[in-house]
N, C-alpha and C positions, 0 to 999 in steps of 0.2 A: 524564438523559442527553441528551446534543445528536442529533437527528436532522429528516431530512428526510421530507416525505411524498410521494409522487410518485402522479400517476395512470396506470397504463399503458396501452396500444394497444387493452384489452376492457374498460376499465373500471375492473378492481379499483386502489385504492389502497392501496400497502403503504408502511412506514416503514422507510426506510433509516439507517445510522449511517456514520461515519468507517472506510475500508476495505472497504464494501461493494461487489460486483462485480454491474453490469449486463450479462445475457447470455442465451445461448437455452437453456442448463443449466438444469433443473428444480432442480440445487439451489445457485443463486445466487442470492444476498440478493435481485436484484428480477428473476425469470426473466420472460422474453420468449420465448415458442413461434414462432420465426417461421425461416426459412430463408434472409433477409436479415440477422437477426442472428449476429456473430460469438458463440462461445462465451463469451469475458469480451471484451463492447465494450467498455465505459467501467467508470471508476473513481470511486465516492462519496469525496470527499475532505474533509478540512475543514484550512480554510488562512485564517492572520490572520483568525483570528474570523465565518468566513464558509463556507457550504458549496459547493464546484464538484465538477462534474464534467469528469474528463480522458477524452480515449480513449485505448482500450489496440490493441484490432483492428478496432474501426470507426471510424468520422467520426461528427462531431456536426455540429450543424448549430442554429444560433438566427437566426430572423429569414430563412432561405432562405442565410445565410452559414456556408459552414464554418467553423469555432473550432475551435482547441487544448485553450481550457476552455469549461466554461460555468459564470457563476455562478447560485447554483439558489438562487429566491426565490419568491414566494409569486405565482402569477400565469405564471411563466416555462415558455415551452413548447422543450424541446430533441428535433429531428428526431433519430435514431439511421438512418432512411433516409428515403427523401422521403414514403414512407408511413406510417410508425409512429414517433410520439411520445411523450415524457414529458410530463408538466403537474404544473409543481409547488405541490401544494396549500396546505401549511404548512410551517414551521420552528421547529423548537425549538433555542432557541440560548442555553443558560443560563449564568451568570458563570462556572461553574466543572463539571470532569466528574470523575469518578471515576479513579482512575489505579491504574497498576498499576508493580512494579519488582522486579528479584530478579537472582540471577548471570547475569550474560549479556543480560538483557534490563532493555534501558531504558527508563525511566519514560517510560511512555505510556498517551495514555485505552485507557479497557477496550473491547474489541470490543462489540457486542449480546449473541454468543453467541463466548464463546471457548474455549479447553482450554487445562489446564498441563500440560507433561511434564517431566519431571527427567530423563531418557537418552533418549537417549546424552548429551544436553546438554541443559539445562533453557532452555525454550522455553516461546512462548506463539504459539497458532493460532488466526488465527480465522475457526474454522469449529470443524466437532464432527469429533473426536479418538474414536474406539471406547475404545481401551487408554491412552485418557491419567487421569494422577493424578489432576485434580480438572477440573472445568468450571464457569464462572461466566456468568452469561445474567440479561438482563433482558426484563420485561413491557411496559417502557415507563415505569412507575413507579416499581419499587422492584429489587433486585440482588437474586440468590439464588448459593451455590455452596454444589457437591458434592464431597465428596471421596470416592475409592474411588467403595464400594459404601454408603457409609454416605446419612444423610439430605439432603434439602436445608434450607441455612437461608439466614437473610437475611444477605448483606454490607456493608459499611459501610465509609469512609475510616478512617484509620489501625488498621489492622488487620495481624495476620502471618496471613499461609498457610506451617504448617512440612508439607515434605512429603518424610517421609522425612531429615529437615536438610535438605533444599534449604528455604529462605524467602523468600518472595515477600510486601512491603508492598501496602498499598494507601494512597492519598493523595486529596486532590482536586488538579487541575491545572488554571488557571488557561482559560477556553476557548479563546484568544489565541494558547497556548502547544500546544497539543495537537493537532494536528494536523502541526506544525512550520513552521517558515517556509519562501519560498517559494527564499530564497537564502541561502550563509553567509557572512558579509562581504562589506562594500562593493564593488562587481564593478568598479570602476574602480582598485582599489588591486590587482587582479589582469592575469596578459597573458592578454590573448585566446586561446583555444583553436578550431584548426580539427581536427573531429572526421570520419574517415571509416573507418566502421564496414564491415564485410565479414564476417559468419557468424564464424568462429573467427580473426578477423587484423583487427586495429582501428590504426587511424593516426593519430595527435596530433600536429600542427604548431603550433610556436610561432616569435615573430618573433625571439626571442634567441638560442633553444637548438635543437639539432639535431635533425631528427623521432624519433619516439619509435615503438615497435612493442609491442602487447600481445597476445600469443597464446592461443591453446588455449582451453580454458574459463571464463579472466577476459573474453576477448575475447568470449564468447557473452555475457557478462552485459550486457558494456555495448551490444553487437549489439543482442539482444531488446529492451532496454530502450529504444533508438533507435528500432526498430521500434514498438514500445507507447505510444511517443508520449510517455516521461519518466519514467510511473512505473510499476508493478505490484504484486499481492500477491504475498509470497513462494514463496505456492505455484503459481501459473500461470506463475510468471516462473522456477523451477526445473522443471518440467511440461517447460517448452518444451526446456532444455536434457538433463534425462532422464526422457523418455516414461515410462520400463519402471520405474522404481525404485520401493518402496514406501514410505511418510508417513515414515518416521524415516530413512531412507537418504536421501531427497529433503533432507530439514532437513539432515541432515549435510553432506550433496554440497558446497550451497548455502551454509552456515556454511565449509567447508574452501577452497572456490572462492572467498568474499569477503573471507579472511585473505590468499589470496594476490594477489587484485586491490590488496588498500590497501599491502599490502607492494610491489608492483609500480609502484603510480601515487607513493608518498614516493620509490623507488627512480629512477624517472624525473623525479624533482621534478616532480609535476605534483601540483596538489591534490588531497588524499585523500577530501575530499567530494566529487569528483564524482560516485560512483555511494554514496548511502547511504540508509541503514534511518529510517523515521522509523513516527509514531505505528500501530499494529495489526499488524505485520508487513509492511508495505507499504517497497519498494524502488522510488529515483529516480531516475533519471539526472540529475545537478542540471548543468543550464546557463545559464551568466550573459549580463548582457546581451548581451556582443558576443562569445560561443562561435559557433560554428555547426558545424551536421553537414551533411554536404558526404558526394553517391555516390563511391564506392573506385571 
């Protein structure tokens, strides 16, 4: 598997993967106990064969300069506040990762640690799932996955997981390709988008067509998203929009809200990429080069 190694603000060094969330949560892939860190600051990403870090509710910082990313190499020190830093120690970045695909969810690398569920709608989380169907996790070297209550064993590319008739492949995925890229087509063959987001009321001006309006719940999505800086995990980036709800109600909310965001944005004729799903469950707000978000 493709991962990064980072040193954090006490010392320990832990190894991060594609998706993973930097934060003061004891159970985030690389927790930071500090009172200056947000709950999910930044996001481990991997993009064109390379690994960055974005932020989500904090600033980064490389060099004494605030950054939108950081790219994270062997040597590279990224501030999260003027006191506490990452240092990152190694990178594993192999030709090709393990991949995952089934109804609903699209071929992408497998998380470190993830879960499948088949209901309400068959999904893939990554994180650990109590009541989900199977879970699949790596050591570092080799994949292992559980189904049920039964044993663990080793996993391997082209393989089915049937669970319940729901089927989930696995594949290897090129490392180039697995993270996704950073834009989708060429951004001068598209019109510029000026973007001003507002909590539940989002505003799209274009220079041909007459401004556009997205309300309610779609309009959180692409809101928070603004706010986080581009991208998030599924789950913090639904979190935001409902506090109270529980793990499969959250999935759901968030699968029923993003049918009607891309039904809204082809209905507005605005590109249906701009807010999408890419590799581990991680949701983007994609903006091209000459977009801009702009205060309501």
């Amino acid at each position: 598997m493709a991962w990064v190694e980072l040193r954090l603000p006490d010392g320990d060094v832990v190894r991060a993967a594609h998706g993973d969330v930097v934060g003061r949560l004891a159970s985030s892939a690389v927790p930071i106990d500090d009172p200056w860190v947000s709950e999910a600051h930044a996001l481990v990403t991997l993009r064109a064969g390379a690994f960055r870090l974005l932020p989500l509710r904090g600033q980064l910082a490389v060099a004494r300069t605030l950054v939108r990313e950081a790219l994270l190499a062997p040597g590279v020190v990224v501030n999260l506040t003027p006191q506490l830093a990452l240092t990152v120690t190694a990178v594993q970045l192999p030709g090709a990762v393990l991949a995952i695909e089934g109804p609903g969810v699209p071929r992408q690398a497998v998380p470190a640690c993830c879960a499948l569920v088949t209901r309400p709608t068959p999904a893939l989380s990554a994180s650990f799932v109590a009541d989900a169907d199977a879970w699949i996790w790596s050591n570092g070297i080799e994949w292992s996955l559980r189904v049920g209550a039964g044993p663990p064993r080793p996993l391997r590319a082209d393989e089915i997981i049937d669970l319940d008739g729901v089927r989930f492949r696995t594949s290897t995925l090129p490392l180039e390709a697995a993270g996704g890229a950073l834009t989708l087509g060429p951004a001068l063959e598209l019109e510029p988008l000026v973007i001003a987001p507002s909590f539940d009321l989002v505003r799209i001006t274009r220079a041909s067509l007459p401004p556009a309006t997205i309300a309610g719940r779609p309009a959180r999505v692409v809101s928070e998203l603004a706010a986080m800086g581009g991208a998030a995990p599924w789950e913090v980036l639904a979190r935001e929009i409902w506090p109270d709800a529980d793990s499969i109600a959250l999935r759901k909310n968030l699968d029923v809200t993003m049918a009607r965001l891309r039904a809204k944005l082809r209905a507005l004729r605005i590109r249906p990429d701009l807010v999408r799903p890419h590799g581990n469950g991680t949701f983007e707000l994609v903006l091209h080069e000459r977009d801009r978000l702009v205060d309501s």
